[in-house]
Each structure stands twice: as structure tokens, then as C-alpha cells.
C-alpha positions, 0 to 999 in steps of 0.5 A: 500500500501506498503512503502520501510523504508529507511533501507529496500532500503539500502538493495535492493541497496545492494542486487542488487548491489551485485546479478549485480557483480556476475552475470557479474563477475565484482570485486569491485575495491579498492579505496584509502581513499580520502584525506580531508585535503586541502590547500584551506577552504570550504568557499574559494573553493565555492567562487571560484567554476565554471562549465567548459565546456571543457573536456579531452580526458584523462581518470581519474585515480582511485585516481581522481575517489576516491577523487570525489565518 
């Protein structure tokens, strides 16, 4: 039987990926760069994390979206 390396689903993911936006003639939207440079230290923000329940009804935009991928 045959076992997918690391490398060869990389290249699946990305050949797929690929064969989708043309096929449906999406364009791949540019980003910004997310920003890694913070008031808050890792160690203060993971003392401090929570799940929220809540959610708005207001979309993200693509700095947000950035920021979280």
C-alpha cells in the first residue's frame, strides 16, 4: 500500500487548491502581513484567554481575517 510523504500532500493541497480557483474563477485575495508585535506577552494573553459565546452580526474585515489565518 501506498503512503502520501508529507511533501507529496503539500502538493495535492496545492494542486487542488489551485485546479478549485480556476475552475470557479475565484482570485486569491491579498492579505496584509499580520502584525506580531503586541502590547500584551504570550504568557499574559493565555492567562487571560476565554471562549465567548456571543457573536456579531458584523462581518470581519480582511485585516481581522489576516491577523487570525
Amino acid at each position: 500500500m501506498y503512503r502520501l510523504l508529507k511533501k507529496d500532500k503539500i502538493l495535492i493541497i496545492f494542486l487542488l487548491t489551485f485546479i478549485y480557483f480556476n475552475l470557479y474563477g475565484k482570485d486569491f485575495i491579498k492579505l496584509s502581513p499580520p502584525c506580531y508585535k503586541g502590547n500584551v506577552t504570550l504568557e499574559e494573553t493565555l492567562k487571560e484567554r476565554r471562549s465567548v459565546r456571543e457573536f456579531s452580526s458584523y462581518p470581519l474585515n480582511l485585516q481581522e481575517i489576516s491577523q487570525l489565518l
